[in-house]
mmCIF entry with sequence, helices, sheets and N, C-alpha, C, O atoms, coordinates in Angstrom:
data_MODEL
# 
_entry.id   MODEL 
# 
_entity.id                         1 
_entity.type                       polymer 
_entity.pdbx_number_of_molecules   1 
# 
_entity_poly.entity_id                      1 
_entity_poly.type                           'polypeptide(L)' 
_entity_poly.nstd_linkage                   no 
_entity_poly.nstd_monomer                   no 
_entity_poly.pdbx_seq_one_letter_code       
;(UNK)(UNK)(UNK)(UNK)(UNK)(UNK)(UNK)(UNK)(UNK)(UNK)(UNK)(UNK)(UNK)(UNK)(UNK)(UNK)
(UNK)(UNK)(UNK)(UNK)(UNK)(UNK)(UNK)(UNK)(UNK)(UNK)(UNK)(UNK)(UNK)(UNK)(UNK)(UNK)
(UNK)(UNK)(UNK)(UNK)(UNK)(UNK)(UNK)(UNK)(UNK)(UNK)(UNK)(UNK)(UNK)(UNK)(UNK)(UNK)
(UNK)(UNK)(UNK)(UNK)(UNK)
;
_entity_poly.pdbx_seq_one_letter_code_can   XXXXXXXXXXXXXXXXXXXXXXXXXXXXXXXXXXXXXXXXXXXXXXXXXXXXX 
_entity_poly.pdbx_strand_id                 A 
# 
loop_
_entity_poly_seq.entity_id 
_entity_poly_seq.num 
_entity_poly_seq.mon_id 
_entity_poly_seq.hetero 
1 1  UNK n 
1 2  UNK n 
1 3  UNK n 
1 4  UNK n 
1 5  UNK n 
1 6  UNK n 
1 7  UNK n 
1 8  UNK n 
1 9  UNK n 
1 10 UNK n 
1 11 UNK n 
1 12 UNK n 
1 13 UNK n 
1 14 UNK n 
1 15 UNK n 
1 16 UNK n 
1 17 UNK n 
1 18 UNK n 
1 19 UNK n 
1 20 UNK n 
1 21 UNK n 
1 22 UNK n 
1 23 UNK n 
1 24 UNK n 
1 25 UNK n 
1 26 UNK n 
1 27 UNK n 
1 28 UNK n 
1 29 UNK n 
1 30 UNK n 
1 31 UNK n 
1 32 UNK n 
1 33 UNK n 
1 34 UNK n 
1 35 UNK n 
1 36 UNK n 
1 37 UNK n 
1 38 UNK n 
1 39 UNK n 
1 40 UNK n 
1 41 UNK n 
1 42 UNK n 
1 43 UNK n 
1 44 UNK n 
1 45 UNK n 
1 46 UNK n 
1 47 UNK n 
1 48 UNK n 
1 49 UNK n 
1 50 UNK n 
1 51 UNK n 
1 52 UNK n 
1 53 UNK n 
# 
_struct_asym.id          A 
_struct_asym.entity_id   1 
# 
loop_
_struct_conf.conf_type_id 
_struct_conf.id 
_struct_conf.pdbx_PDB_helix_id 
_struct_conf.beg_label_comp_id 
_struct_conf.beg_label_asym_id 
_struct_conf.beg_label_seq_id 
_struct_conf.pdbx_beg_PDB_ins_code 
_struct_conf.end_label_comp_id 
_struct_conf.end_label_asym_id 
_struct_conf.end_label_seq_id 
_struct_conf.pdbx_end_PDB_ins_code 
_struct_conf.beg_auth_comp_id 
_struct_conf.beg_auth_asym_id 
_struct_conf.beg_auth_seq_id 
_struct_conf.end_auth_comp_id 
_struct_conf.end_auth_asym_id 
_struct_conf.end_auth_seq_id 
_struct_conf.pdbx_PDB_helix_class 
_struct_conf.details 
_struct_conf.pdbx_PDB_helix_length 
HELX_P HELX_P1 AA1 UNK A 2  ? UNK A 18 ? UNK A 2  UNK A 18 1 ? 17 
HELX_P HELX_P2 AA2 UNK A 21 ? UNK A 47 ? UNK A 21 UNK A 47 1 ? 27 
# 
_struct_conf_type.id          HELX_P 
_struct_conf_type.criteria    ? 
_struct_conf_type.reference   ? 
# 
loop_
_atom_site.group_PDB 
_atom_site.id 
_atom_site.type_symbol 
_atom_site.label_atom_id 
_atom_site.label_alt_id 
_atom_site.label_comp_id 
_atom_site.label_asym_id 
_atom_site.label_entity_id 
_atom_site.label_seq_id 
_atom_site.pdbx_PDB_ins_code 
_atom_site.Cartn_x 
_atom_site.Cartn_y 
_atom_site.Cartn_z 
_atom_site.occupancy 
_atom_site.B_iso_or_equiv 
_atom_site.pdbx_formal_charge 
_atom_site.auth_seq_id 
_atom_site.auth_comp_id 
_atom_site.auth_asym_id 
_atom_site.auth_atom_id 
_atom_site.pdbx_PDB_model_num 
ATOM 1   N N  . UNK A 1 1  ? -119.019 -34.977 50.555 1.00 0.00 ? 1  UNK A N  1 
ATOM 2   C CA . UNK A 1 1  ? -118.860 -35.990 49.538 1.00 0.00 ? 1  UNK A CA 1 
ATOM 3   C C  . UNK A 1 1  ? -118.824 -35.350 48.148 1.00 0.00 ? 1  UNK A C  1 
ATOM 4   O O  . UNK A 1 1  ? -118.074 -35.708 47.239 1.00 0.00 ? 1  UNK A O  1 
ATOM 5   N N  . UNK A 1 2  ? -119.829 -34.241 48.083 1.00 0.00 ? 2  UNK A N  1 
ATOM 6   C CA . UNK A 1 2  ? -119.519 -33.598 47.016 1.00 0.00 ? 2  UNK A CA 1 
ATOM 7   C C  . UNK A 1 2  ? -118.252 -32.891 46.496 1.00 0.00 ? 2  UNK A C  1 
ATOM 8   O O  . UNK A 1 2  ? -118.098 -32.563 45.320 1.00 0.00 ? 2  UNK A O  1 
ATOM 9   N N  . UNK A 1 3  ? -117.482 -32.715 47.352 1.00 0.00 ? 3  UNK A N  1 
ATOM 10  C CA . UNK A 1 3  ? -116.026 -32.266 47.095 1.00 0.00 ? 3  UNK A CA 1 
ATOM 11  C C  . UNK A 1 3  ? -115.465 -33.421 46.881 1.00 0.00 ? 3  UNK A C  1 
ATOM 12  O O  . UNK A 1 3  ? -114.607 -33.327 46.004 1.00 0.00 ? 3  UNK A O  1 
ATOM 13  N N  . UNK A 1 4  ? -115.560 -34.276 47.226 1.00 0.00 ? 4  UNK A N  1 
ATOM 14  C CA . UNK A 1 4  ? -114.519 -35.417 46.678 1.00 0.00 ? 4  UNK A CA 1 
ATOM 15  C C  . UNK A 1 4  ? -114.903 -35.723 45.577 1.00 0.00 ? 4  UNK A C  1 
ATOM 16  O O  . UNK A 1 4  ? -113.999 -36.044 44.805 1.00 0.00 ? 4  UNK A O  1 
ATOM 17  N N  . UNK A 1 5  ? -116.256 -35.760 45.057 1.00 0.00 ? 5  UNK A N  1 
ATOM 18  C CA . UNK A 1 5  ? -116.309 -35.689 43.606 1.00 0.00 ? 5  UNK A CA 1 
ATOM 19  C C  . UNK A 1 5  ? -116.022 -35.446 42.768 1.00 0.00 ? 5  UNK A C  1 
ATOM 20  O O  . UNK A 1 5  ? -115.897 -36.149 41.765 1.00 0.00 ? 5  UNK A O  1 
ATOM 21  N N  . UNK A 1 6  ? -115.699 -33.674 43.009 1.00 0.00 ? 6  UNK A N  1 
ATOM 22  C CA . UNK A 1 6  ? -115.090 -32.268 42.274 1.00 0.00 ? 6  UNK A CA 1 
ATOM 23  C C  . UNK A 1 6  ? -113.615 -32.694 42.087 1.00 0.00 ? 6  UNK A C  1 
ATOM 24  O O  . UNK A 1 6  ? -113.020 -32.530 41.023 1.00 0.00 ? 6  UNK A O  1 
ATOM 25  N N  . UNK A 1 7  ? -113.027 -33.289 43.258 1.00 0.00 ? 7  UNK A N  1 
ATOM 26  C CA . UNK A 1 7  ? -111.654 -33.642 42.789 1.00 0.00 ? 7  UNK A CA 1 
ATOM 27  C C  . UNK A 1 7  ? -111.186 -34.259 42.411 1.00 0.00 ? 7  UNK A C  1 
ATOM 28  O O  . UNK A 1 7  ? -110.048 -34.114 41.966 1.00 0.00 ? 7  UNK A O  1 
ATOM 29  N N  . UNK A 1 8  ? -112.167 -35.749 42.400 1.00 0.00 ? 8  UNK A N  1 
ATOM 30  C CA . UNK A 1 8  ? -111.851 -37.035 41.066 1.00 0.00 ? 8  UNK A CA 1 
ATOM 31  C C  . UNK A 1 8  ? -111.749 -36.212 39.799 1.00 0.00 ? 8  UNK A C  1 
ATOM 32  O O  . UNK A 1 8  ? -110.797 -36.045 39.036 1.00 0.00 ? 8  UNK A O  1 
ATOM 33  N N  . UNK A 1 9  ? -112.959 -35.753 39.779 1.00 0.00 ? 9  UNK A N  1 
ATOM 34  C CA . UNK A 1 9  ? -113.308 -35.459 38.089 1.00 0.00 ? 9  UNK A CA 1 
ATOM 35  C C  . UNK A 1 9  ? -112.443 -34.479 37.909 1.00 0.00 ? 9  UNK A C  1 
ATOM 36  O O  . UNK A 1 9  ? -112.227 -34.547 36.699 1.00 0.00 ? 9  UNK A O  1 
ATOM 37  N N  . UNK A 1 10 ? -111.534 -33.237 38.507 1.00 0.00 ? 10 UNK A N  1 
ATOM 38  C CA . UNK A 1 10 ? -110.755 -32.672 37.984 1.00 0.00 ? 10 UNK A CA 1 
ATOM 39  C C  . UNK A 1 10 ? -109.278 -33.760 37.975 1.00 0.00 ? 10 UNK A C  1 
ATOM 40  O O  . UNK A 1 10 ? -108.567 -33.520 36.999 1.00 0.00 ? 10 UNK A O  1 
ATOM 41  N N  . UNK A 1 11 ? -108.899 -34.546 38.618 1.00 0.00 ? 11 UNK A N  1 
ATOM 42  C CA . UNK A 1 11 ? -107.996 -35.237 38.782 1.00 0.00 ? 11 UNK A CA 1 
ATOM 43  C C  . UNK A 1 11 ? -107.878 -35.716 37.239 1.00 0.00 ? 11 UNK A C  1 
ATOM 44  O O  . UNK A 1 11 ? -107.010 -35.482 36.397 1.00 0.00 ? 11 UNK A O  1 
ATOM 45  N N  . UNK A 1 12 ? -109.230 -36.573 37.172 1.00 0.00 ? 12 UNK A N  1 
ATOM 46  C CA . UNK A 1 12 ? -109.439 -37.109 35.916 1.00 0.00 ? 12 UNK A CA 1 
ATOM 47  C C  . UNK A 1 12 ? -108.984 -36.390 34.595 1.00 0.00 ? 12 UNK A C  1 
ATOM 48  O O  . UNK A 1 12 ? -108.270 -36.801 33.680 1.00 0.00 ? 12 UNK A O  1 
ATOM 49  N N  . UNK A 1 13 ? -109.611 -35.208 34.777 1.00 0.00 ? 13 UNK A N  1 
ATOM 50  C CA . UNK A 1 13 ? -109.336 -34.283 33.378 1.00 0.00 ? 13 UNK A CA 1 
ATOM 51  C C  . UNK A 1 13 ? -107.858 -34.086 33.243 1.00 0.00 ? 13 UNK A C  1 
ATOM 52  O O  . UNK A 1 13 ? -107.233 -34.240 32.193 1.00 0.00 ? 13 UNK A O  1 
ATOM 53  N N  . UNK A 1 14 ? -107.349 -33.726 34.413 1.00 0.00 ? 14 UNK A N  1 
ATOM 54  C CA . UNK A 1 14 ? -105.390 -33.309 34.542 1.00 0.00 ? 14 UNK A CA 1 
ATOM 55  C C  . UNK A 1 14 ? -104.918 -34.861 33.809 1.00 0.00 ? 14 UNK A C  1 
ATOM 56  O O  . UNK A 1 14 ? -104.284 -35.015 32.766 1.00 0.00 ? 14 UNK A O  1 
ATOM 57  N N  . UNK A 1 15 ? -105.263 -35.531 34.399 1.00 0.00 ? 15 UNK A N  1 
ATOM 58  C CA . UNK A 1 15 ? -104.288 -37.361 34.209 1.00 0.00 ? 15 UNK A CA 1 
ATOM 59  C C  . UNK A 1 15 ? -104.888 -37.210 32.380 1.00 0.00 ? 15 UNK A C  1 
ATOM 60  O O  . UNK A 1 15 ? -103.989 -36.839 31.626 1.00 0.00 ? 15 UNK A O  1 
ATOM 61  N N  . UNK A 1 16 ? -106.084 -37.431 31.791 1.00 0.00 ? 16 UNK A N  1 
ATOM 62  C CA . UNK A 1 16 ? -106.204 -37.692 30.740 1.00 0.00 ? 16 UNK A CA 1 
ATOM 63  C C  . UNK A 1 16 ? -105.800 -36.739 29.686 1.00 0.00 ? 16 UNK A C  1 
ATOM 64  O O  . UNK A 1 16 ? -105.468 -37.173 28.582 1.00 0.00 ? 16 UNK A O  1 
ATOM 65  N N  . UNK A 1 17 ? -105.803 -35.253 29.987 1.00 0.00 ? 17 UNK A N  1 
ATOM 66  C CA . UNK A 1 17 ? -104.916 -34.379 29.652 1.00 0.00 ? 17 UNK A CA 1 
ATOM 67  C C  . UNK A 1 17 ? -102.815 -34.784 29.437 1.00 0.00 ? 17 UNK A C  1 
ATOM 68  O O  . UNK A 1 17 ? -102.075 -34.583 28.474 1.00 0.00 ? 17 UNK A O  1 
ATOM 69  N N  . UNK A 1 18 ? -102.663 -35.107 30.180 1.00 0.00 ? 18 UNK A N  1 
ATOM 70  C CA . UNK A 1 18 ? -101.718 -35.983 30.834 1.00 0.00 ? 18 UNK A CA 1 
ATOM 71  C C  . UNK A 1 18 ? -101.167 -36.699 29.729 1.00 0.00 ? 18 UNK A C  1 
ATOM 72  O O  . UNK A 1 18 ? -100.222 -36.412 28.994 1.00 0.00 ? 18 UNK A O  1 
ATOM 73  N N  . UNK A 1 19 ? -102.032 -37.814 29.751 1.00 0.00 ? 19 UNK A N  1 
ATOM 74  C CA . UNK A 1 19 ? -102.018 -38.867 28.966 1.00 0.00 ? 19 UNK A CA 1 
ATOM 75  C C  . UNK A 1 19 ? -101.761 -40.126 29.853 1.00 0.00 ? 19 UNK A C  1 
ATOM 76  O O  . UNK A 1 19 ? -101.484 -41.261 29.465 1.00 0.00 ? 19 UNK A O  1 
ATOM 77  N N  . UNK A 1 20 ? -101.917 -39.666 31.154 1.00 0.00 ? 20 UNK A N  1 
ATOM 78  C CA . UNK A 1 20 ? -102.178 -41.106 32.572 1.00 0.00 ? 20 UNK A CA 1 
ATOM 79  C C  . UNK A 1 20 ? -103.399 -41.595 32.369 1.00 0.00 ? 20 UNK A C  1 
ATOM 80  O O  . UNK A 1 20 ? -104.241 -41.170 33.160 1.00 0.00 ? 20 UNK A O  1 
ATOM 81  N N  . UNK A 1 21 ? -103.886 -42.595 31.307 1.00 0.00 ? 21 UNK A N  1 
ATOM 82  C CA . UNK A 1 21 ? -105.268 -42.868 30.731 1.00 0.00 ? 21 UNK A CA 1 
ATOM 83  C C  . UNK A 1 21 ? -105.585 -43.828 31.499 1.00 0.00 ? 21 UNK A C  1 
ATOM 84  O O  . UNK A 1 21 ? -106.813 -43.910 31.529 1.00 0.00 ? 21 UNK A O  1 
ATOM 85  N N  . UNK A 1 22 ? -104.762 -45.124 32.573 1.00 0.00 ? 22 UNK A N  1 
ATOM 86  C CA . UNK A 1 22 ? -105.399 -45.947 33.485 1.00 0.00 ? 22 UNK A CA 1 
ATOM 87  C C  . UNK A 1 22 ? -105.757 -44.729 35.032 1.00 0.00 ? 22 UNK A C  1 
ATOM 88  O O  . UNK A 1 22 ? -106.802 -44.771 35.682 1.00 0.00 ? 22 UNK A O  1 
ATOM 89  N N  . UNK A 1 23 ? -104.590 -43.756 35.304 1.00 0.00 ? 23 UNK A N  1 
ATOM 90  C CA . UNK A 1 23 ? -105.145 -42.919 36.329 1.00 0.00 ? 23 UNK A CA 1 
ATOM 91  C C  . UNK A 1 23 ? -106.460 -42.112 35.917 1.00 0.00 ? 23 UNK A C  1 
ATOM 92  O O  . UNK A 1 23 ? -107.341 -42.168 36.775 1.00 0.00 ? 23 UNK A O  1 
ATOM 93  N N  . UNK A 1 24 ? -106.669 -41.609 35.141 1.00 0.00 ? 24 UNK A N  1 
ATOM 94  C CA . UNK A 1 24 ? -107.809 -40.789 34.074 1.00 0.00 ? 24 UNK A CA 1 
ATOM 95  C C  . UNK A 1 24 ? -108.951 -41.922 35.152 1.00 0.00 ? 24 UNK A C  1 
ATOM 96  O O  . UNK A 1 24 ? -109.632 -41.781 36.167 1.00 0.00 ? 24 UNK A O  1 
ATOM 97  N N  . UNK A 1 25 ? -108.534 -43.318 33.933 1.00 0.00 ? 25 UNK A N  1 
ATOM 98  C CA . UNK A 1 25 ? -110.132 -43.778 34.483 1.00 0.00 ? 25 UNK A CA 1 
ATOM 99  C C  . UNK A 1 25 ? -109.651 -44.003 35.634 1.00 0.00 ? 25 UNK A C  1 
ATOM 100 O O  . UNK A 1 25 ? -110.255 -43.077 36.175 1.00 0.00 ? 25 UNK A O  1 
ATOM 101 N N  . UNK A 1 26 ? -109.077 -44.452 36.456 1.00 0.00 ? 26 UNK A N  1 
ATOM 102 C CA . UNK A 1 26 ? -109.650 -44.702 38.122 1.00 0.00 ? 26 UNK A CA 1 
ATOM 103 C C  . UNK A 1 26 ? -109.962 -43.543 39.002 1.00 0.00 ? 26 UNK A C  1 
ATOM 104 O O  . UNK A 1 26 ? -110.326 -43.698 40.168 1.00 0.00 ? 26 UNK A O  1 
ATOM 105 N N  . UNK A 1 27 ? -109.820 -42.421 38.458 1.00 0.00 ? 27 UNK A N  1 
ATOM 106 C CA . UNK A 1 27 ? -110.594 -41.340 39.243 1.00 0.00 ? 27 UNK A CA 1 
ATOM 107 C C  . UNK A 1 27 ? -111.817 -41.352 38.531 1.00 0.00 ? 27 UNK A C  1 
ATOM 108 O O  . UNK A 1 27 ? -112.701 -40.767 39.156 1.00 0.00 ? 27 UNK A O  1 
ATOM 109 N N  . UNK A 1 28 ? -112.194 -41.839 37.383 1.00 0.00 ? 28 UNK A N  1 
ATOM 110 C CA . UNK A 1 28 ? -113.312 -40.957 36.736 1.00 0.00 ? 28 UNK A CA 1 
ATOM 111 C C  . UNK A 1 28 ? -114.403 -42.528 37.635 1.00 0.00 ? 28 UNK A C  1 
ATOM 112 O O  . UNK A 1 28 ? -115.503 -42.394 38.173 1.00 0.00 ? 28 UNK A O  1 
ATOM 113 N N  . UNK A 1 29 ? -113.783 -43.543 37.532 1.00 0.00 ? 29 UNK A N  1 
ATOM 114 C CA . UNK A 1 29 ? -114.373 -44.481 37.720 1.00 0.00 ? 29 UNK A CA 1 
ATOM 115 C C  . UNK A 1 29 ? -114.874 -44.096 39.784 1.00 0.00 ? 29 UNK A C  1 
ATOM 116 O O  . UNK A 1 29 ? -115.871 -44.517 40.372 1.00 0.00 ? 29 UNK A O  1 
ATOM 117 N N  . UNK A 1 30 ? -114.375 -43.701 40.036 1.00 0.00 ? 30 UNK A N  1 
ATOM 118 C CA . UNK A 1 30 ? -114.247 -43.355 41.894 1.00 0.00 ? 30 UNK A CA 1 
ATOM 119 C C  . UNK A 1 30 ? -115.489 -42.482 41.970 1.00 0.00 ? 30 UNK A C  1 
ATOM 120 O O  . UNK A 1 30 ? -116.421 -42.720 42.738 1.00 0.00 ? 30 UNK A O  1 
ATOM 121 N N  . UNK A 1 31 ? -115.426 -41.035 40.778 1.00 0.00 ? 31 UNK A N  1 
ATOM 122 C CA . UNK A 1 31 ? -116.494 -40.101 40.678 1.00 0.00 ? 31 UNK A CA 1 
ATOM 123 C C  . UNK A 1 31 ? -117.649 -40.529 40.302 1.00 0.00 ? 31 UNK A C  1 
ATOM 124 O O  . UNK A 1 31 ? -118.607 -39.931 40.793 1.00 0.00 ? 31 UNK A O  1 
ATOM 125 N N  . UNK A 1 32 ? -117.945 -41.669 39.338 1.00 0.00 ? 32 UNK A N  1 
ATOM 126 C CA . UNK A 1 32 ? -118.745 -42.519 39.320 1.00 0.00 ? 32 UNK A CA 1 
ATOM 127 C C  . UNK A 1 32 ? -119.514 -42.763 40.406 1.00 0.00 ? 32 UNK A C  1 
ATOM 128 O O  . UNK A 1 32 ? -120.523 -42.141 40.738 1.00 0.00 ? 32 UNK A O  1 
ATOM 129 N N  . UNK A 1 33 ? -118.795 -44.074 41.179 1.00 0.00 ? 33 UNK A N  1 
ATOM 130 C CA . UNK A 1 33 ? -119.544 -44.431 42.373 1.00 0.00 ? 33 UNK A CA 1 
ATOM 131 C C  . UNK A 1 33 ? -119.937 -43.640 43.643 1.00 0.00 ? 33 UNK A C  1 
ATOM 132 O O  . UNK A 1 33 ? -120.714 -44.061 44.500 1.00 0.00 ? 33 UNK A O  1 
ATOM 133 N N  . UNK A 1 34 ? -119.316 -42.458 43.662 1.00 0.00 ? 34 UNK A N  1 
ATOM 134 C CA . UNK A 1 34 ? -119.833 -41.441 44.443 1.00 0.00 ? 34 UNK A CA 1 
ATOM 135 C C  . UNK A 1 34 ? -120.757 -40.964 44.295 1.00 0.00 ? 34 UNK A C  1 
ATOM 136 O O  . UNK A 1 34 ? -121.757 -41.050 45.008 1.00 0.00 ? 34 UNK A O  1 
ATOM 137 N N  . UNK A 1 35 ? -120.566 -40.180 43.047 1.00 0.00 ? 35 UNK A N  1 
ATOM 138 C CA . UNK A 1 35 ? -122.303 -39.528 42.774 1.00 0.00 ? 35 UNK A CA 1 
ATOM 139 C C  . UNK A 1 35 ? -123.424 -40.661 42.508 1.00 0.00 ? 35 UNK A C  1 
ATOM 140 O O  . UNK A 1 35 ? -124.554 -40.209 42.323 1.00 0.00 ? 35 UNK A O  1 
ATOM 141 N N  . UNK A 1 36 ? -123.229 -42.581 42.445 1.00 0.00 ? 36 UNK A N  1 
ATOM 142 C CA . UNK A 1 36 ? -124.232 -43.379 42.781 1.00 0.00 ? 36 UNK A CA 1 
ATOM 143 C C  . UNK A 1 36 ? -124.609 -43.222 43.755 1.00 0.00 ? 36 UNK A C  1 
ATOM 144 O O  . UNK A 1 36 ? -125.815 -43.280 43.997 1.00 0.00 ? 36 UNK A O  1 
ATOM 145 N N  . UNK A 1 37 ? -123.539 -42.923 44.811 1.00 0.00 ? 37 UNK A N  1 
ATOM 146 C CA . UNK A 1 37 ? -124.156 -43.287 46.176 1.00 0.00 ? 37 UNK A CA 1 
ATOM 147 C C  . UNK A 1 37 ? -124.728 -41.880 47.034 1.00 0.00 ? 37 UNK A C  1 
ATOM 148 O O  . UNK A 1 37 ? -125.321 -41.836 48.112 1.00 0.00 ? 37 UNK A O  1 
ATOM 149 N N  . UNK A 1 38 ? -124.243 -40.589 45.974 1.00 0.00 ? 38 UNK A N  1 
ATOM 150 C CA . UNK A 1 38 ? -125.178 -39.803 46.464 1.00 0.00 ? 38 UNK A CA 1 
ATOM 151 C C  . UNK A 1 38 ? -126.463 -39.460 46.369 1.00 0.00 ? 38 UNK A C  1 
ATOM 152 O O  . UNK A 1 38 ? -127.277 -38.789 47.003 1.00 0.00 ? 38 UNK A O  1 
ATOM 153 N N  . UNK A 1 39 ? -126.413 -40.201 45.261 1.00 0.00 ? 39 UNK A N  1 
ATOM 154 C CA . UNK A 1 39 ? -128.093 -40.013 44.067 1.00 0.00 ? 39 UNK A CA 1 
ATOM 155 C C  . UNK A 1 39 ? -128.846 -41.038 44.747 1.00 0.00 ? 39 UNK A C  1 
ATOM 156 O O  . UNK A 1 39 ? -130.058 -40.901 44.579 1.00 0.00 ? 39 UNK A O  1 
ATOM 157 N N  . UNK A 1 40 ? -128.397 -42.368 45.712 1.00 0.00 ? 40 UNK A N  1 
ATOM 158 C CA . UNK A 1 40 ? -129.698 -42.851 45.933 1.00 0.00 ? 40 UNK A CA 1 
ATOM 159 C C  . UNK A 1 40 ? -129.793 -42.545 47.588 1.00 0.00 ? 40 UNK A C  1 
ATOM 160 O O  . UNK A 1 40 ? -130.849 -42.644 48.212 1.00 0.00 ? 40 UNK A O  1 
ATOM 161 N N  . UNK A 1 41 ? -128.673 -42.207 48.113 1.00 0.00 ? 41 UNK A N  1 
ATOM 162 C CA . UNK A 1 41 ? -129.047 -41.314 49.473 1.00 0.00 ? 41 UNK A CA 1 
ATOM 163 C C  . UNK A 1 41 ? -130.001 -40.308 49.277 1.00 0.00 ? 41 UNK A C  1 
ATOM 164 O O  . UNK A 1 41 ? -130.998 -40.321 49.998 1.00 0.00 ? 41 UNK A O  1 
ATOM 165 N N  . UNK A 1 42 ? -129.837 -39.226 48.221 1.00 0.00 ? 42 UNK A N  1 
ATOM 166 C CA . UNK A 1 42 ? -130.666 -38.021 47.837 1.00 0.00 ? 42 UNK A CA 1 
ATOM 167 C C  . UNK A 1 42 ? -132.259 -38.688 47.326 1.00 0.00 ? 42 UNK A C  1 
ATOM 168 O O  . UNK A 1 42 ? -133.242 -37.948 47.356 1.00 0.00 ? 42 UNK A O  1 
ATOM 169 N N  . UNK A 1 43 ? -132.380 -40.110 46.875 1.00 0.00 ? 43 UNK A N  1 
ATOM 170 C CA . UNK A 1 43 ? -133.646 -40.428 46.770 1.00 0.00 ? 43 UNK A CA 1 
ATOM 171 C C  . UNK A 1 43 ? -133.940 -40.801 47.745 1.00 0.00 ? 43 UNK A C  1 
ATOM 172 O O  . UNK A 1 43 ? -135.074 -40.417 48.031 1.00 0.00 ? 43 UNK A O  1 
ATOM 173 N N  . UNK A 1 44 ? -133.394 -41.529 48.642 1.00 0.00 ? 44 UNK A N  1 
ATOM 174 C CA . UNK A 1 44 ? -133.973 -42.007 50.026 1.00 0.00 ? 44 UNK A CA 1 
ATOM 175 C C  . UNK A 1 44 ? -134.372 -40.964 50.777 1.00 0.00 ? 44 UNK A C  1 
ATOM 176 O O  . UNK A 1 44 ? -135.493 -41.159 51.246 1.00 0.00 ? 44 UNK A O  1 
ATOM 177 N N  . UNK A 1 45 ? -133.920 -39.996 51.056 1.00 0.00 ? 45 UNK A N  1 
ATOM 178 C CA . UNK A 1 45 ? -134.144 -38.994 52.135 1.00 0.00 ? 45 UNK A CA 1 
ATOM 179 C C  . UNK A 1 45 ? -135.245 -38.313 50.885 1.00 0.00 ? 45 UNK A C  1 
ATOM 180 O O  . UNK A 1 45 ? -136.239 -37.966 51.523 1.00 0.00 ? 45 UNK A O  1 
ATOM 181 N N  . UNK A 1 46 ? -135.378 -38.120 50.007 1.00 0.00 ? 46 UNK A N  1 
ATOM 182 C CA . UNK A 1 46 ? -136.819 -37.750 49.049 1.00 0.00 ? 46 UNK A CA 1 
ATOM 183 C C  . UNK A 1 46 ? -138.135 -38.651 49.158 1.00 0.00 ? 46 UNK A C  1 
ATOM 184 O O  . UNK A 1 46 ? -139.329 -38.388 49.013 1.00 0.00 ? 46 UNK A O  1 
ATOM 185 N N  . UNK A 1 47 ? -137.609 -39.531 49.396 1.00 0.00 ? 47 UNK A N  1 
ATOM 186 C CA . UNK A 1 47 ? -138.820 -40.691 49.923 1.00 0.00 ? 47 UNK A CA 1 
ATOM 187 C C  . UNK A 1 47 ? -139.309 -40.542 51.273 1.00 0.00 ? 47 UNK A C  1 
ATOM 188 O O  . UNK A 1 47 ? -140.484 -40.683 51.612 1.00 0.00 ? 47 UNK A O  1 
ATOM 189 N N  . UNK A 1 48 ? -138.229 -40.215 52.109 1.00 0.00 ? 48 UNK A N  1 
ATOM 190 C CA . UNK A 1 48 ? -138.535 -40.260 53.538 1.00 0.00 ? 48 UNK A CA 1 
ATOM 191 C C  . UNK A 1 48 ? -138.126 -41.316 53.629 1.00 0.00 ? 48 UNK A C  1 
ATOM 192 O O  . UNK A 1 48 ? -138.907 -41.825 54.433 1.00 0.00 ? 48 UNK A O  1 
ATOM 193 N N  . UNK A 1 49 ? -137.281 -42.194 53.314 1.00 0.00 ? 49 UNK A N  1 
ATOM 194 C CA . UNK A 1 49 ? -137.009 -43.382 54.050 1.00 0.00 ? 49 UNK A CA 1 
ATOM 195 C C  . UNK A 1 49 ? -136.127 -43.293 55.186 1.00 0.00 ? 49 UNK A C  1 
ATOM 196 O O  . UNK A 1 49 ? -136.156 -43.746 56.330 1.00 0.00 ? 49 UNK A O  1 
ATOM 197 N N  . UNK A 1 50 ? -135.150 -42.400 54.370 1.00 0.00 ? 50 UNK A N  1 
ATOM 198 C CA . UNK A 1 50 ? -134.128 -42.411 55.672 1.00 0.00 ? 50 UNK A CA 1 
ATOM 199 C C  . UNK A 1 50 ? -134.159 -40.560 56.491 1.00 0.00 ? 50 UNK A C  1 
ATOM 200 O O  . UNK A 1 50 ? -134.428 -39.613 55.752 1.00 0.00 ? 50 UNK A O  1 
ATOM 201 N N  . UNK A 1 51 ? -133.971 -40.410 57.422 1.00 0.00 ? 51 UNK A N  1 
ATOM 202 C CA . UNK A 1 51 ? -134.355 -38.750 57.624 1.00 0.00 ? 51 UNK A CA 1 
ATOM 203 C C  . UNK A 1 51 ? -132.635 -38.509 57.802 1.00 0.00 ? 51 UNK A C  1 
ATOM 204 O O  . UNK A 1 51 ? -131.849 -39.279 58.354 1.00 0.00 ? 51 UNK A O  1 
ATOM 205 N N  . UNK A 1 52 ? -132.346 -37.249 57.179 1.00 0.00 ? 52 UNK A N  1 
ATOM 206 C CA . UNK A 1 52 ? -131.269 -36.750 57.452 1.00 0.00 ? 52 UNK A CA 1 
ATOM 207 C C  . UNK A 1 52 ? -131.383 -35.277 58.643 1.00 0.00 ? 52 UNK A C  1 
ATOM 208 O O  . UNK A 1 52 ? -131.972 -34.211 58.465 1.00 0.00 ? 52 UNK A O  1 
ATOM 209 N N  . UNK A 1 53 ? -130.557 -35.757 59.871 1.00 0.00 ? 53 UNK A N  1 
ATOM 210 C CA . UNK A 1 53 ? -130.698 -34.770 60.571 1.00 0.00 ? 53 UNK A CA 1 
ATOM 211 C C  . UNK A 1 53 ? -129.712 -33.650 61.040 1.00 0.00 ? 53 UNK A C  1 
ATOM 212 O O  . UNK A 1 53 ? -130.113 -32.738 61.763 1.00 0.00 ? 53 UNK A O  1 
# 
């Protein structure tokens, strides 16, 4: 998941470089919700709620 991150946010930088400023944000917006949903997986399994095996 972390690679798909890496490639929004470079996507992002190329498009807004670019000047593709609605593509810009819908990758930056994608990298967003990824690293949400890695940050509260990474707290859950810090809690012990969920065990990653």
């Amino acid at each position: 998941m972390i690679k798909w991150i890496l490639i929004l946010l470079v996507a992002a930088a190329v498009f807004g470089l670019l000047g593709f400023g609605r593509l810009s944000g819908a990758a930056l917006t994608g990298a967003k919700l990824l690293i949400g949903i890695v940050l509260v997986l990474f707290l859950l399994a810090l809690l012990g709620i969920i065990a990653i095996a």
